[in-house]
N, C-alpha and C positions, 0 to 999 in steps of 0.2 A: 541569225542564231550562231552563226559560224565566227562572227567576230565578238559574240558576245565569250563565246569558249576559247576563243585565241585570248580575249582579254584573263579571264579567271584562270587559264594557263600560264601566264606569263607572271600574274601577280603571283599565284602560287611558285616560281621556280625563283622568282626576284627573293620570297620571303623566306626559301628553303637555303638562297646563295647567302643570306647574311644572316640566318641563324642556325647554330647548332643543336643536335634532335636532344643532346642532353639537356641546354637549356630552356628548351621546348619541354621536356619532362620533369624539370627543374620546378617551371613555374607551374604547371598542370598541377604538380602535388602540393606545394605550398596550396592551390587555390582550395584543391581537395581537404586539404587539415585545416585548412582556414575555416573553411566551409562545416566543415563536421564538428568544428567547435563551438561555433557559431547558434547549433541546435540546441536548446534548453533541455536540461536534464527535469527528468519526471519527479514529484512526490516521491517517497519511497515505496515499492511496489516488491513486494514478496512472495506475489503467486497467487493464485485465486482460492487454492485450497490450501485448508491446515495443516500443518506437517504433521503425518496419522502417525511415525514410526517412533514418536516422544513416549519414551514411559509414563502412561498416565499416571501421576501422585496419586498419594493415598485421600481418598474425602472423607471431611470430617462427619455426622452422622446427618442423616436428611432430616433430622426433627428440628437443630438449630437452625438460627438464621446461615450461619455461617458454610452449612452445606447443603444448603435449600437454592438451585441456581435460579429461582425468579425471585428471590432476595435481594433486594438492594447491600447486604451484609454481608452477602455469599464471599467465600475470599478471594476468588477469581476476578471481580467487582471492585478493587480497591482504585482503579484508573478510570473508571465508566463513565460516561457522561451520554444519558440516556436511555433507550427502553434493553434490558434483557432480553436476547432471542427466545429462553426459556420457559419467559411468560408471553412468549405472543406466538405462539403456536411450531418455535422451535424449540434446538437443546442450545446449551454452553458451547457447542462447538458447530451446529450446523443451521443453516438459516430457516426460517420456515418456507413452505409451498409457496409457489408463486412470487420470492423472490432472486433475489441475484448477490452471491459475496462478491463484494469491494476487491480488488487487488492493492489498495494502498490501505495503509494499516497502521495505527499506534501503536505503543507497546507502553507495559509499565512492568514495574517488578512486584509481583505481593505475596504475601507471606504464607504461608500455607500453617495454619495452628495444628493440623493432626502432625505433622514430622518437626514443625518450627523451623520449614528449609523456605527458601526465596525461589519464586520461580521467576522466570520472565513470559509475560502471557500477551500475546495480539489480540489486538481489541480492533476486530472489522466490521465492518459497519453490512448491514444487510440492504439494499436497495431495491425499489422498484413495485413498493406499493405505502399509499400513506401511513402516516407515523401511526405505530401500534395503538397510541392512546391509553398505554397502562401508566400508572404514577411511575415518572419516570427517576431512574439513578442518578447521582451527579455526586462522585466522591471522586475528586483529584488527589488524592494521594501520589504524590512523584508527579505531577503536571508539572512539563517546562511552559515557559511563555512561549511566545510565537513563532519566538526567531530560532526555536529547534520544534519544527513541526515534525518529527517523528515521534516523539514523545506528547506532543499537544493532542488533548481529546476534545478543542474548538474550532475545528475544522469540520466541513460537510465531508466525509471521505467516499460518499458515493460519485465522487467526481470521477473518478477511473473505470465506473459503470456505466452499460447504457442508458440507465435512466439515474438521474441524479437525487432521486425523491427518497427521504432515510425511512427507514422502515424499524428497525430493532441492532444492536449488536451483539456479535457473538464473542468469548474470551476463552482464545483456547492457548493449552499450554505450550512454549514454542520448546522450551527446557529450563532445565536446572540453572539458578543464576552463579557467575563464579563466587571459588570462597574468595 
């Protein structure tokens, strides 16, 4: 044992005589930035819950389609692709029982007809029980293709949940889009 510690002794003071501690810390942090860059950046992820402190807009009357939120017409609806939380036993803004909000999120911009302002609205997907099963929405309005997936609504986005299984989404208002 004794010569084994003379040995890791010796190579240790050999390796301290021919280098210096800055370049010893030199290469450590290169390895570190190297390394941190190295880890893939997530989806875009915005937070589990909807930002509650948004001035809700004005809705336009619940007899139209248009301010009816298990409407596929509803104007919150103009990016959806798939079921309304609304009609499967949530609201526009919160999921129903027994599931789980998405942290990664699309967004689109739609127009609101009672003021005629543009909001920007997150479109989160609800996970973690099977698809609601009501006639589902599918209005791309402002859909990018693929290769801007924050704005694509053909992605599974329960992928950032623990269970991956889509259930309904919700569209809530994030704000007022710029003039």
């Amino acid at each position: 044992m004794k010569m084994l510690d003379r040995w890791i002794e010796g190579s240790a003071r050999d390796l301290a005589k021919r280098t210096a501690r800055r370049s010893v810390l030199a290469r450590l942090g290169t390895l570190l930035i190297g390394g941190a860059a190295g880890i893939p950046l997530l989806p875009v992820a915005r937070g589990a819950e909807p930002a509650a402190r948004v001035p809700a807009p004005s809705e336009p009357s619940s007899d139209t389609p248009q301010g009816n939120p298990s409407a596929c017409e509803y104007w919150r609806h103009c990016g959806i692709d798939g079921f309304p939380c609304a009609s499967c036993g949530g609201t526009q803004t919160h999921c129903p029982p027994g599931t789980e909000l998405s942290a990664a999120t699309w967004i689109g911009i739609c127009r609101n007809p009672t003021d005629s302002r543009d909001y920007i609205i997150s479109y989160n997907d609800c996970c973690g029980k099977s698809s609601c099963g009501r006639d589902p929405c599918n209005r791309n309005e402002g859909d990018s293709p693929m290769y801007m997936p924050a704005k694509s609504n053909d992605i599974n986005w329960c992928m950032s949940s623990k269970s991956n299984v889509y259930h309904c989404t919700i569209s809530a208002v994030l704000g007022q889009a710029g003039e």
